[in-house]
C-alpha positions in Angstrom: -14.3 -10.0 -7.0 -14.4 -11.5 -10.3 -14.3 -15.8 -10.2 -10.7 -17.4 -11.2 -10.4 -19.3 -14.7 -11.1 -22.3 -12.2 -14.1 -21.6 -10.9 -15.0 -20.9 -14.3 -14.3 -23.8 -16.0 -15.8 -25.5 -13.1 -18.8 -23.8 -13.4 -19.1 -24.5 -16.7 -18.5 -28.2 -16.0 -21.2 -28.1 -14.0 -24.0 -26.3 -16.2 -23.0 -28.7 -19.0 -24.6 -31.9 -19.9 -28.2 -31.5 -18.1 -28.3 -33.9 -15.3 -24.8 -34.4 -15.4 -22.6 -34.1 -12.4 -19.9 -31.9 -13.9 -17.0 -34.4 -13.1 -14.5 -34.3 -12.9 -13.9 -31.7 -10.8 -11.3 -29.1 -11.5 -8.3 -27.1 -9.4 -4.4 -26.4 -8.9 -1.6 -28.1 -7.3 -1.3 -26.1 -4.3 1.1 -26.5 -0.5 0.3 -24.5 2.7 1.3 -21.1 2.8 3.0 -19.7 5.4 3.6 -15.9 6.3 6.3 -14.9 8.5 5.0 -11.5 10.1 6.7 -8.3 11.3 6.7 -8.0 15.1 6.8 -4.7 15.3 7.3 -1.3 13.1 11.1 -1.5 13.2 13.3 -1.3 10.0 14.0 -4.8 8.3 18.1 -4.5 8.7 18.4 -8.0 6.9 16.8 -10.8 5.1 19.6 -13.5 4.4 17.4 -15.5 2.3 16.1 -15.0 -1.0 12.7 -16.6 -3.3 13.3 -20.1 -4.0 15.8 -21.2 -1.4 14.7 -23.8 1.1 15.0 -23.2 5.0 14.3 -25.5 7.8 12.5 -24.8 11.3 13.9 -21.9 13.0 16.0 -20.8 10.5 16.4 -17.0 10.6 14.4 -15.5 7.7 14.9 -11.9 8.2 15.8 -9.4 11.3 14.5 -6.3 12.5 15.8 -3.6 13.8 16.3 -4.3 17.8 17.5 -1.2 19.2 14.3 0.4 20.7 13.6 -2.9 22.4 16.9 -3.5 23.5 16.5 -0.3 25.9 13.3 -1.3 26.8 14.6 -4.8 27.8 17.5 -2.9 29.6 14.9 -0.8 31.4 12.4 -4.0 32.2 15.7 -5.2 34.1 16.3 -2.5 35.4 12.9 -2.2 37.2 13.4 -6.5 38.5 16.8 -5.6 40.2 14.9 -2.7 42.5 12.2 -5.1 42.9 14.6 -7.7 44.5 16.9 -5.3 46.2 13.2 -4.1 48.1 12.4 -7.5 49.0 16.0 -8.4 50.1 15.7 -5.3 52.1 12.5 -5.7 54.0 13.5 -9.3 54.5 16.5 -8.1 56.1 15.1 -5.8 58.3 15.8 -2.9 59.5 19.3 -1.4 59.9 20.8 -1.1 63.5 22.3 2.5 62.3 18.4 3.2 61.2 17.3 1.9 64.5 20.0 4.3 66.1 18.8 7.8 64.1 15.5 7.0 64.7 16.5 7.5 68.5 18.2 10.2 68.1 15.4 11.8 66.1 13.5 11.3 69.3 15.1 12.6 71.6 16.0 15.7 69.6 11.7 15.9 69.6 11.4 15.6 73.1 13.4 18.3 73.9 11.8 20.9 71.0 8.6 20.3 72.8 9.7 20.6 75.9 10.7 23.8 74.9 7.8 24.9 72.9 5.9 23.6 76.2 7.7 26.1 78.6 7.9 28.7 76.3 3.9 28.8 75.8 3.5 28.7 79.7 5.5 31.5 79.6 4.3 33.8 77.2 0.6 32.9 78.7 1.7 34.2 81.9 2.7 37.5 80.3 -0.7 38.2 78.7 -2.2 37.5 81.7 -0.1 40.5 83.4 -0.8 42.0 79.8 3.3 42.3 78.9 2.3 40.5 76.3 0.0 40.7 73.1 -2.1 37.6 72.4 -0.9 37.3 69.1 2.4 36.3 70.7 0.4 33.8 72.9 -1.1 32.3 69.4 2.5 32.3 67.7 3.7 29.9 71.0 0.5 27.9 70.6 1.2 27.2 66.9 5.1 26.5 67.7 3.8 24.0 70.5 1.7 21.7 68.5 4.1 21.6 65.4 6.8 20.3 68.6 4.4 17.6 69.5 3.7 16.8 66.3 6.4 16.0 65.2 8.0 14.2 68.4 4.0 12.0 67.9 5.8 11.1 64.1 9.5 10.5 65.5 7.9 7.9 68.2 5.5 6.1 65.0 8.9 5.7 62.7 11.0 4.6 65.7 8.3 2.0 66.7 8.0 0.7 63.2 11.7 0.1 62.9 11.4 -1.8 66.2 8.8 -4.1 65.1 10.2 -4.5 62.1 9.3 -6.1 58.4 5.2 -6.8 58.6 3.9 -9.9 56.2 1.6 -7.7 54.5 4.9 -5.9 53.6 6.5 -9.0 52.6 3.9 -10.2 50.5 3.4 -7.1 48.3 6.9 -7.2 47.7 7.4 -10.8 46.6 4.3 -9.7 44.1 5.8 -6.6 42.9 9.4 -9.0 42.2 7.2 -11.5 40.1 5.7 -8.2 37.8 8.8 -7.1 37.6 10.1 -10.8 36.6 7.3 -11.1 33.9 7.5 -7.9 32.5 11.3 -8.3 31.6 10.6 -11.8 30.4 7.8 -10.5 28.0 10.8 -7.9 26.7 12.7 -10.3 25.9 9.9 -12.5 24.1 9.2 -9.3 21.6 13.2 -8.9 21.4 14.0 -12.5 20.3 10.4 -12.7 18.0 12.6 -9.0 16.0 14.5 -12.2 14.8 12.1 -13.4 12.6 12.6 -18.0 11.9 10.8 -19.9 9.8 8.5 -22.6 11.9 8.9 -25.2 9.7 11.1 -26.6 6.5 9.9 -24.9 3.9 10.4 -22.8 0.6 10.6 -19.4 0.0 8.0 -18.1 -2.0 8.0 -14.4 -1.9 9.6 -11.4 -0.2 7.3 -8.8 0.4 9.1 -6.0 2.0 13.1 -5.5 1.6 16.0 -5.1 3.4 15.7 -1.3 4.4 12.0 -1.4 4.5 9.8 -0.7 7.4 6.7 -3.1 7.7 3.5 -2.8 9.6 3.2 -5.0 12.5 0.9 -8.3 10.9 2.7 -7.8 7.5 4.2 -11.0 5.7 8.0 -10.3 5.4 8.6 -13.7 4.0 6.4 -16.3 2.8 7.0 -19.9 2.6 5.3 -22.3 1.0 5.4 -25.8 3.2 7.9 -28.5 2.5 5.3 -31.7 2.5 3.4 -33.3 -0.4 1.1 -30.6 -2.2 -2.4 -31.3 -2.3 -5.0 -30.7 -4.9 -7.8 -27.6 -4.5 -10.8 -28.0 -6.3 -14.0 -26.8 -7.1 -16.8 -29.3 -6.5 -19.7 -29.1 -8.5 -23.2 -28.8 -6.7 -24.6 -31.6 -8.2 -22.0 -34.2 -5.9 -21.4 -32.1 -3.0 -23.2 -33.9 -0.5 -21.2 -37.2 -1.5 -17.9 -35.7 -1.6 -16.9 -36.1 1.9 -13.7 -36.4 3.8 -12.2 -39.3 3.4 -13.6 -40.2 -0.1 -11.3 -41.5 -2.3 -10.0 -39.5 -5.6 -7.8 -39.9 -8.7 -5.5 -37.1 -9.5 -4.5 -36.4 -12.9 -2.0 -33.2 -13.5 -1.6 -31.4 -16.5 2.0 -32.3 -17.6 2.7 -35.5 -15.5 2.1 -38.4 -17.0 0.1 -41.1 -14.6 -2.7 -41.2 -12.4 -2.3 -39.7 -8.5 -4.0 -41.5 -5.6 -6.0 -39.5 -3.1 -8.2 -38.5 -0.2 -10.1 -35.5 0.8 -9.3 -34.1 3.3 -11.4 -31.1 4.1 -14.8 -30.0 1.5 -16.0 -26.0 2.6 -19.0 -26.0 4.0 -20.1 -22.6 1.7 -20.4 -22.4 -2.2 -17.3 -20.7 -4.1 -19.3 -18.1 -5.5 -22.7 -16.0 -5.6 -24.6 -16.7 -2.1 -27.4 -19.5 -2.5 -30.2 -17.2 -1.6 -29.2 -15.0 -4.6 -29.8 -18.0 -6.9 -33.0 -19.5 -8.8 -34.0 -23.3 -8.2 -31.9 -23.6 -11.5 -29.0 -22.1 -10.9 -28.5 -23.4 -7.8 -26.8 -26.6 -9.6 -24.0 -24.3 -10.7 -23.2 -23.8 -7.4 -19.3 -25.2 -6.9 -17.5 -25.7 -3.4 -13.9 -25.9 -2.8 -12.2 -28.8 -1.8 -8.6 -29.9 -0.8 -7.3 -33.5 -1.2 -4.1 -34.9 -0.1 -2.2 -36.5 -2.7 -0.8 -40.4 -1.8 3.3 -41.5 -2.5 6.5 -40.3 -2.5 6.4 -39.1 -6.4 3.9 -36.5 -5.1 6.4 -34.3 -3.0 8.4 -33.4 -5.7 5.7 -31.7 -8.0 5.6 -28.1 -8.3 2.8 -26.0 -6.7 0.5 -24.5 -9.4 0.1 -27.2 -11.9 -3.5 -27.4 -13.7 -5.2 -30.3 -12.7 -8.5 -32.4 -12.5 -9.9 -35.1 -9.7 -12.8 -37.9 -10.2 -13.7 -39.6 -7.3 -14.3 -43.1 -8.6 -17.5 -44.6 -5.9 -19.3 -42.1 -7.5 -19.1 -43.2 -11.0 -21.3 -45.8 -12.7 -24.2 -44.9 -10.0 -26.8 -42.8 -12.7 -24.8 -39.9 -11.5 -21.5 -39.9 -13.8 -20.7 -37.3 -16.9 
């Protein structure tokens, strides 16, 4: 990536003059940025706003298309009412009429196995006196076991319905109610976030994607640029980095506004603008710049406009052998 005219210029600030410091340090007017992302792949089916107009917290930016997650909302809900209709069942109990077929179940196995029973004593009696074959004999052994079998599963489901609703069964209900509960509520997170706000008064910068358009998920659909004083970014020369901390007082002067502009760093980076140090001679290494940001003081600052030229001198470090 090629340096920007003001690294340049602050580079060659910095080579200039032998010893000298490279004050003052050079940068732009700049405010935060912020991008207002696409939640999902969905068309955008409107942006009411357009570049330049200003928009306070949670106004509505741009919308996506909601349809898809409006089912899938519909289905999350869908899947909650079951869960609680479960729960409210098993905390009911069971049904009397349940209780009643369960009985009758019974008693309708009791008598096939009796039956089954009788007819395999019977049919064992007539192989013994050979009128019968012994496959018949193993047909009336099969029929008997599937009887008892069968009346052994009609007696579990009757006694269950006697003892009714276990706590164990309770339990993993009540948990399968809360997923249920969470799942639609994170639906209905990604359905509101398809109406995408700005969060926080700003400006409209740019419009990356149109109405009609279909972003990535991640990709800025509008950016705004924060509505709060700008600040000034600059590139600090090598030769003063380790006294330009935050906190140290500046002087702002921007190119087309008359008067000087009181500041304070607020943040320096802790890594030079450009080629890596290792890369560097003993030499070069005073060319080295690092960028800075610091806040501009007073009420006449909010109204600048982002981008203006400008250069900052931070005045304890003049007059100490160190100045231009």
């Amino acid at each position: 990536m090629k340096p920007g005219p003001a690294i340049l210029l602050a580079v060659a600030l910095a080579g200039c003059g032998g010893e000298g410091n490279g004050l003052p340090a050079v940068g732009t007017l700049e405010r935060d940025r912020i991008e207002v992302v696409a939640e999902a792949r969905e068309t955008l089916v409107e942006v009411p706003v357009s570049e330049g107009d200003a928009v306070k917290a949670g106004d509505t930016v741009a919308r996506q298309d909601d349809t898809r997650q409006q089912a899938i909302v519909a289905r999350a809900r869908a899947a909650r009412d079951r869960a609680e209709a479960r729960l409210a069942e098993l905390v009911r109990g069971p049904r009397s009429e349940d209780i009643t077929e369960a009985r009758a179940r019974l008693a309708g196995a009791d008598t096939q196995a009796a039956a089954d029973d009788r007819e395999y004593t019977r049919i064992a009696d007539l192989v013994e006196r050979r009128l019968a074959s012994p496959a018949e004999l193993d047909g009336a052994l099969s029929r008997r076991d599937a009887s008892r079998a069968q009346r052994a599963e009609a007696a579990a489901r009757l006694e269950a319905l006697l003892e009714g609703t276990t706590i164990e069964e309770l339990d993993q209900a009540r948990a399968a109610l809360e997923e249920a509960r969470a799942a639609l509520e994170e639906e209905r997170v990604g359905l509101d976030r398809l109406t995408l706000r700005a969060p926080r008064d700003g400006q409209v910068d740019a419009i990356p994607y149109k109405q009609g358009d279909r972003p990535p998920p991640g990709a800025p659909v509008v950016v705004l640029l924060a509505d709060q004083a700008p600040y000034a970014r600059v590139y600090v020369p090598q030769a003063v980095r380790a006294r330009v901390l935050p906190g140290l007082s500046a002087r702002v002067t921007i190119a087309g506004v008359d008067g000087v502009f009181d500041g304070m760093v607020r943040y320096v980076s802790a890594e030079a603008a450009f080629t890596p140090y290792y890369a560097l001679t003993e030499r070069d290494r005073g060319r080295l710049t690092y960028v800075a940001e610091v806040t501009l003081e007073g009420d006449e600052a909010r109204a600048l406009p982002s981008g203006l030229p400008l250069e900052v001198d931070f005045p304890s470090l003049d007059g100490d052998g160190q100045g231009p």
